[in-house]
N, C-alpha and C positions, 0 to 999 in steps of 0.2 A: 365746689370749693367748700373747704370747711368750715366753722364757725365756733372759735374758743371764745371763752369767757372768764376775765380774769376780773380781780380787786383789786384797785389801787390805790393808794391817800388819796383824798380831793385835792390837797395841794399840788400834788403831781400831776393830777387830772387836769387841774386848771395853768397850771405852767406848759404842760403841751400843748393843751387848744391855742393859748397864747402865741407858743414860739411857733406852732406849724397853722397859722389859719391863712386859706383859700391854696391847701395843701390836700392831695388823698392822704389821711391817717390809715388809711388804712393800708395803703402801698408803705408810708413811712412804717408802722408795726412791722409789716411783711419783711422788708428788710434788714429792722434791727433783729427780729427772730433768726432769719436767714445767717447774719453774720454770727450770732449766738453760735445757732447750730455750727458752724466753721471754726470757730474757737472750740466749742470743745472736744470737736472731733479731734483736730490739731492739738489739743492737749494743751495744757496751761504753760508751759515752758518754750512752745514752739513760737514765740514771737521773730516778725521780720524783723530784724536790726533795720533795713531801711526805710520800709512803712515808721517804725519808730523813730529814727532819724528826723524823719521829713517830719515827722507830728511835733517831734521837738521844734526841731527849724521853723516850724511855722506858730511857735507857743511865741517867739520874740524872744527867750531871754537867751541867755548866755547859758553855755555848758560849758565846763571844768573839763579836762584831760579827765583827769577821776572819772567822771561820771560817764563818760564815753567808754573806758575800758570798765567800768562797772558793768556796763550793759552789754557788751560785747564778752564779759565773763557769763554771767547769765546765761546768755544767749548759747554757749557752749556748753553749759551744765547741764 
C-alpha cells in the first residue's frame, strides 16, 4: 500500500479528528480520494442530475421550478 503525505490547516486537521473519531481515517481519506479521482475522470460537467436531486432533497429546502430546469440545463451542456 502506498503512503502520501499532504499539508493541511490545523483547523482542518482538528475539524476532522472531530467529525470522524473512533472512525478509520484512513479508509475515510481512501474514499474521498477515490471519488476525487471519479469526478475528474468524469469531467466537471458530467454530474448525475439524480445523485443531485436526491442531495438537494435531502438539504430540506425547497427548490424553484427555475432551479431544477437550471440544472437539468447544465447537465445538458
Amino acid at each position: 500500500m502506498a503512503r502520501i503525505s499532504v499539508s493541511i490547516p490545523d483547523d482542518l486537521a482538528e475539524a476532522f479528528e472531530k467529525a470522524f473519531q473512533r472512525v478509520d481515517k484512513d479508509a475515510v481519506i481512501a474514499d474521498l480520494m477515490r471519488k476525487a479521482v471519479e469526478e475528474r475522470v468524469r469531467g466537471p460537467r458530467s454530474g448525475n442530475f439524480v445523485e443531485r436531486s436526491r442531495r438537494i432533497r435531502a438539504s430540506g429546502r425547497a427548490v424553484s421550478d427555475e432551479e431544477i430546469r437550471r440544472a437539468r440545463q447544465e447537465l445538458r451542456d
